[in-house]
Structure formats: C-alpha cells, structure tokens
N, C-alpha and C positions, 0 to 999 in steps of 0.2 A: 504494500500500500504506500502510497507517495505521501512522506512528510517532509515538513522543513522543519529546523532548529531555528527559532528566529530571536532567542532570548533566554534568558536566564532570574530565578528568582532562588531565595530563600526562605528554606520549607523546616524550622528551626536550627538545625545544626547541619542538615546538606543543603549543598548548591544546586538546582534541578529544574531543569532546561526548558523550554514554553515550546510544545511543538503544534504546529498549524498542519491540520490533513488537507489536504487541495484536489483538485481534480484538473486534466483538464482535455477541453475538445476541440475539433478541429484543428487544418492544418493550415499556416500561408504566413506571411509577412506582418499583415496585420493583426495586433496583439490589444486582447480587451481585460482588461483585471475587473472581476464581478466581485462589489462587496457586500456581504447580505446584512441584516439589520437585526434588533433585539432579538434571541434566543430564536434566530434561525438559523437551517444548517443552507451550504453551499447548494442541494440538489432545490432549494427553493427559485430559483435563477431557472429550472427546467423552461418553460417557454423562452426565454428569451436564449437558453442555448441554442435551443431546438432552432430562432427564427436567425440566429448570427449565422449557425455555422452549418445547421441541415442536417444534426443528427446530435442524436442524444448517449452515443456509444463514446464514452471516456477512451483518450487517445495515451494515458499514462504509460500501459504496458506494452507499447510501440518500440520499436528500436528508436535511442537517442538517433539526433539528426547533428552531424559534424558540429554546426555552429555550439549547439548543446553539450556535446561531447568536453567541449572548450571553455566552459562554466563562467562564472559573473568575471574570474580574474585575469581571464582573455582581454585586457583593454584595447589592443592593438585591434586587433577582429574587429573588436566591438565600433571603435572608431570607423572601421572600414566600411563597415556595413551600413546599409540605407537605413534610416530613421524609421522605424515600428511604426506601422499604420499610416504611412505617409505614401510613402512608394516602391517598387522593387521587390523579388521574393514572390512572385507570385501573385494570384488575387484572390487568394483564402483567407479566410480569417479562423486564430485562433485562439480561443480563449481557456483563462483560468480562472477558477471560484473556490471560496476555502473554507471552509469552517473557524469565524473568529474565535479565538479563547474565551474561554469560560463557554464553549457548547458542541455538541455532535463528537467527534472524535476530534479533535485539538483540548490542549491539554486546560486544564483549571485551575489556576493559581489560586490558591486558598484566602487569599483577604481582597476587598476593593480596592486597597489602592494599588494593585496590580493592574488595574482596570482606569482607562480614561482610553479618547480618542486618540489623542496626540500618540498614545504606548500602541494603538491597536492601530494608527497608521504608521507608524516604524516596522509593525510586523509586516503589513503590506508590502512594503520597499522592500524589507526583508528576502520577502517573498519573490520580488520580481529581481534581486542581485540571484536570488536561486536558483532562477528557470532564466539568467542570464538575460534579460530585458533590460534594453536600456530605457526604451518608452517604452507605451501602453495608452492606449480608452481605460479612463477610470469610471467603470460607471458603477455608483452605491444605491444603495433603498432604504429611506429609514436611518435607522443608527449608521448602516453602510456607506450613506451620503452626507452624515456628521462627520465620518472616519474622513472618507475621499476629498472634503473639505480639509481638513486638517494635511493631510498628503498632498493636494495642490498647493498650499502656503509653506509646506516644508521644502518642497523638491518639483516645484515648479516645472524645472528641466527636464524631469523624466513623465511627463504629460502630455498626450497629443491630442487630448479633450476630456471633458471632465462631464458627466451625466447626473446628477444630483433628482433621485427619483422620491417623495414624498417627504420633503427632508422639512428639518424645523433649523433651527438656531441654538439649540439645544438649553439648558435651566428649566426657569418657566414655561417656552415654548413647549414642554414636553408635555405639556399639562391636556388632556382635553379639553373640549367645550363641555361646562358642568349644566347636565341635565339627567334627570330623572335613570335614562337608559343607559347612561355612561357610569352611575354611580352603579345601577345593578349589575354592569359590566363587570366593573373594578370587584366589586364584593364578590361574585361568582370563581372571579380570574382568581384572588388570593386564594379562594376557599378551593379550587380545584387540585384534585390530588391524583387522577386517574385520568388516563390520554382519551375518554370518552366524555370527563368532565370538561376538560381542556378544548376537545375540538369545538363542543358546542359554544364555548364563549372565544375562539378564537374566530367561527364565522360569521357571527357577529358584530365580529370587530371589525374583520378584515373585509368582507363585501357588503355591495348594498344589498336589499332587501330584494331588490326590485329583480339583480343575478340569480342571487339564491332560490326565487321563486319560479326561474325559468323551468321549463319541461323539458325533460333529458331522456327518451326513449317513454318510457312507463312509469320512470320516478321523475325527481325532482334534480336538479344541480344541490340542493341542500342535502339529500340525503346521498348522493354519488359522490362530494366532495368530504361529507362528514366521515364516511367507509373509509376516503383516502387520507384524513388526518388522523384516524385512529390507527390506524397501519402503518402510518409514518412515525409517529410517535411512540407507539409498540415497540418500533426496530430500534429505534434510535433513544429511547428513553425518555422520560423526563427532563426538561432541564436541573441541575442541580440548582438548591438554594444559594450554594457561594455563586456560581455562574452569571446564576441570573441573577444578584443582590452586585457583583460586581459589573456587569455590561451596562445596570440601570444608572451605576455609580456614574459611569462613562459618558451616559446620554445627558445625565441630570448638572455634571462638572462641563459638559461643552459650552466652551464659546469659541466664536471667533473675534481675533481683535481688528479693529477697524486699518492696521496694518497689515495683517493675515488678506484682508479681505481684498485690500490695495495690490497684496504681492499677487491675487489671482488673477484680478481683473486686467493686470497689466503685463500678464505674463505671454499673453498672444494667444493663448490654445481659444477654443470656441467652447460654450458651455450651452447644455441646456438644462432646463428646471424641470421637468414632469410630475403633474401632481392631478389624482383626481379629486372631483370638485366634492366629493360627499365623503372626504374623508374625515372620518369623529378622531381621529386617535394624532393626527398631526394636520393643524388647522392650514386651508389653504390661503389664508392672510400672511401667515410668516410665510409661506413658498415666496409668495408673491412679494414680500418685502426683502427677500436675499436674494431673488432674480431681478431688483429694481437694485440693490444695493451693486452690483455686480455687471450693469451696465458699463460700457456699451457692448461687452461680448457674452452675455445670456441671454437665451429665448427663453419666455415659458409658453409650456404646453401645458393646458387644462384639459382632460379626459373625463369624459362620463364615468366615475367609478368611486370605488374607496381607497382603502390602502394599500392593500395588494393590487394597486390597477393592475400591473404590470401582469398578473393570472387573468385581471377581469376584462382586460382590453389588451391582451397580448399582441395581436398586430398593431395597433395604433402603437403603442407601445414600440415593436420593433422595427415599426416604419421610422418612429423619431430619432433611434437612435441609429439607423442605418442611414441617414440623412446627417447627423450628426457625424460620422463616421466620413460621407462621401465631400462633405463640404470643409473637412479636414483634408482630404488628399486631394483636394482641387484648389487646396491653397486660397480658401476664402477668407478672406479679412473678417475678423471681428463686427466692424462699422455694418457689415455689408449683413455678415448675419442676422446681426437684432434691428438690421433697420429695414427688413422686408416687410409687403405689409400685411398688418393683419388679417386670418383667412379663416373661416370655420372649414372643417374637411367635409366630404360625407358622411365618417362617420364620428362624426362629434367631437372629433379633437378641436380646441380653440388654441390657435397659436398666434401669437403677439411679442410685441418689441419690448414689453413692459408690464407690470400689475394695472391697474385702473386705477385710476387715482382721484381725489372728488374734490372742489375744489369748494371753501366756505368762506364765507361772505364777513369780512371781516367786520361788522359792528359789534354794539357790546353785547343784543343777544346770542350771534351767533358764537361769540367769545364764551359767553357764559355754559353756551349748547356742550362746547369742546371740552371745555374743563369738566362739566356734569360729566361726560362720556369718558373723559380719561379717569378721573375718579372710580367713578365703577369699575375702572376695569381693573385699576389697581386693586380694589376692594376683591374682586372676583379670582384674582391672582391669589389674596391673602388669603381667602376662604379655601382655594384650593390646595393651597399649602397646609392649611388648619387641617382639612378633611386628609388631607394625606400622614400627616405627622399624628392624628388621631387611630388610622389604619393600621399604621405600623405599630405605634401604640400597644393597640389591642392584638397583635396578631404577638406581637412578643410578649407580653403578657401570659397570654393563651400556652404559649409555648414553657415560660415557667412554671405556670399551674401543673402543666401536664409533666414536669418532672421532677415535683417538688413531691415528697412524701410525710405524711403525719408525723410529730415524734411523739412518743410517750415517754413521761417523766414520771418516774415513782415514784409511791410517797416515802418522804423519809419518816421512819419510827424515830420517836424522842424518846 
C-alpha cells in the first residue's frame, strides 16, 4: 500500500512518524493534488477522479515511470522538465488524493495541537517532494480548501491553480446558520456512535432535500446513498475521537492573514471558488467574500447543491474544474479570467467575476439599519459559540459520569 512519511511527532518517550496513505490515478503530464475535508477519506474525490482522469482503477501498483524512479532529489530532471499541468508529457492527467491525518488509514497523532492547516498543508508538499512534483492543481473541499489555502500562501511556486470547493475562512466561519434543523443536526452528529447513526445525519448534512428525494430505479437516492455510507464507514471505521477533536482543532485555528491572502492573489496561478448555494454547514456568504477578497484572479461558481456539490452536481463540478485546468495551459491571464462575463449554464451553474454586492444609502437610517445588522450578527456569533462550549460541556461531563464509580466509606467504630 503507498505511504508517505511526511512528519514526525512525540508519543511520550518515542519519536513516531505521521504517515499519509495516498492513492493515485491516471497517467500524463498534468498533475492535480485532491484535498479532502473534515473526517473524510481520499476515495470521497470518486467522481471527480472518475470525471479528471476516466477511471476509477488506482494506478499505485504500476511500474514506477523513469522521471519517478529519480525521486523529489532529482533537481537537475526536475529543472528540465516542462512545468506540471502546463505543457509537454502528454495530455493525460494524473492525479493524487490522500487521507489527511487524524482519518482512514494515515496515521493519528494523539493531541490537537498536532493538528492545524498550516501542519496539514506541509504534509501536502510533503507529499508532492514524494511522488517528485514540482507543481500541481490544488484543488481542496471543505477543511481541504482551508489546507490548499494555506499551501498557496506557503509555496506559491509549486501551484498551477488552486480550486477552493465549499471552503469558509475558517474560526467563526465554521459555524453554521443557527436554526432549528442545524441544532438537531449537531445533537444527532455528537450522539452518533454507529456508521448507520452517522450516515443518516451525514445526508442530511451533506445534500439537499430536494437530491435525496430523487427516484433511483424502485428506491430513492436517500436510501441507495445511505447502503453506501454505511458500507463505507463499516470498512473504514469510525473516525476516532482524537482524529476528529484534532482536524476540528485545525478548521476552528484557520485563518488567513490579509498577507497570506496578498501572496495568493499575486502569485499569477488562476483560482476558482465553487460552492453550492444550499449549503447549511459552510455558508455561501464567506465563499463569496474570499473569492471577492482574492480578486482579480478568482471566479466563483455557485451550483445548485449543498456540500458535497461536488457528488450532487459532479459534472458541473468537473466541467469547472476542467476549464480551470484548460485556461491554465493556454496561458490565461488572471484579468482575463474573472473578468468574463457573467453566465448562468444550463444546468445551473452561476459563474461571475465576483460575490454580489449591495450597495446602502448612506443616511442616518440606513446607518443605523447597518449597525442593527452587524450587531446581531455578532450576537449570533456569540450564541453560537455559547451553544457550542455548552455541547462540549455536556458531552465531557457525560463522559466523566460514565467513569466515575461510587466509593464507600466505612464507619469507623469508636
């Protein structure tokens, strides 16, 4: 099985090494690094292999290829050879996807602060001195697209576009929109202990109503997809509680600094934002405000879906990023990318130069309107925090009860 050694940590008195499982498919010149997002593994990328590279058979146990044979320390080669995803080498594309630490078969550092973006985009790079890549398409989902973010601002140079797919700003951004269905979300999610509890509040999460309702032969997409996350989850387990208590740590510590942000925008490669519009779990207001902040070389793409668009509208999906991909090797200017103009597709992609933006009328009502609305939202921020620090609360609480045991004290005789 293909691992990489990307790191090392401290596991009391031994030193003991952070390995990432990877996979990877197809063959050619063009090189995509997939990063996946909270407590999923690498085969969650399945459609968008399937639509990059034309098959879903893992190309790991292939005979190495010369240039590989010659590994990351090859600089000379390395030098020589055509720019990853740009030109030369064929017109195949091939990609790699990995399991981040703390889930699937990569390894699990036992405390959070083994866990943030910035550590989980080091393994990436890691990852791609591994399999000898100078560039790559970075394209993440989720926590994937916090990492990717972080690895465009670290190593700019080794990027030859960056796909940022339902992504937040990470802290507060991670927060959902607090309503009714989100809170009986959360309460199901902690309380879930078995991959049959787990799928049903994972499709909930992750698709709209409207997917899951479709007719699939004699059943439903709800019950065809529920079989395949109880099966997935079977094989591959549970996540562990350090795992997943460390990846959240990761999502909840992201930021980027308004530097970070500078060194992407200016870095030349082309960006796009993809986010669908019904997603509960990462609001499409932040998408839209870090593809504004990220001007003039981001597109956003709005998709009919939720958070997994990427399963729930996998063409539209792999159209954006294989346009991503072709506007990269035809040598498009940035300018030129996000200043196409606005287009609805056929099938309901919205793709724009920019968020939408509303413009307010500066007297003292419409002053006063702004502040009432920023107010609340801080307040909604706070509440969300409350409800969350109250959750964990209770749920470690629950945890001491449960192994805390009576004592009895005899009486002493006098």
């Amino acid at each position: 099985m293909p691992y990489c050694e990307v790191d090392r940590f401290q596991n009391g008195d031994k030193s003991e090494g952070v390995r990432l499982f990877y996979r990877r498919y197809g063959r050619g010149a063009t090189k995509v690094l997939l990063i996946i997002g909270l407590a999923g593994t690498h085969d969650s990328w399945g459609p968008q292999i399937k639509g990059l590279t034309g098959s879903l058979e893992p190309a790991d146990d292939e005979a190495p290829r010369q240039d590989e044979e010659a590994g990351a320390g090859a600089a000379g080669a390395a030098e020589a050879a055509p720019a990853d995803g740009e030109e030369g080498g064929g017109d195949g594309i091939e990609v790699c996807c990995f399991d981040n630490r703390g889930v699937g078969r990569s390894s699990i550092p036992p405390h959070k602060s083994y866990y943030s973006t910035a550590i989980m985009a080091s393994d990436a790079l890691a990852l791609m001195d591994h399999l000898g890549w100078k560039k790559a398409h970075v394209f993440g989902h989720s926590m994937g697209a916090m990492i990717a973010c972080k690895l465009a601002a670290m190593a700019p140079h080794r990027l030859c576009s960056l796909a940022l797919l339902n992504v937040t700003g990470g802290g507060f951004q991670c927060f959902p929109k607090l309503d009714g269905q989100m809170l009986s979300l959360a309460f199901r999610f902690l309380r879930a202990r078995t991959p049959e509890q787990r799928a049903l509040v994972d499709l909930e999460t992750h698709y709209t109503k409207e997917y899951l309702e479709e007719s699939v032969g004699s059943s439903t997409r709800r019950m065809v997809l529920y079989q395949e996350y109880v099966k997935g989850i079977s094989s591959t387990g549970m996540q562990s509680n350090c795992g997943f208590e460390g990846q959240v740590n990761a999502c909840w510590t992201h930021k980027m600094t308004a530097k970070e942000l500078e060194t992407i925008r200016s870095a030349g490669f082309l960006i796009s934002v993809i986010h669908g519009r019904y997603d509960i779990i990462a609001q499409l207001c932040h998408a839209r405000r870090l593809a504004e902040g990220l001007l003039p070389a981001a597109r956003m793409v709005e998709l009919h879906g939720a958070h997994l668009v990427s399963h729930e509208r996998p063409d539209e999906v792999n159209c954006a990023l294989m346009d991503l991909i072709k506007a990269t090797k035809s040598a498009t200017k940035p300018q030129e990318w996000s200043s196409q103009p606005e287009n609805t597709s056929e099938t309901g992609a919205l793709i724009s130069t920019g968020p939408v933006t509303v413009t307010i009328r500066t007297d003292e009502g419409a002053n006063a309107a702004v502040a009432v609305y920023t107010m609340l939202g801080k307040l909604q921020l706070s509440f969300l925090y409350l409800i969350g620090v109250i959750v964990m609360g209770f749920e470690h609480i629950r945890n001491i009860v449960k192994v805390m045991k009576p004592v009895r004290v005899a009486a002493i005789e006098s």
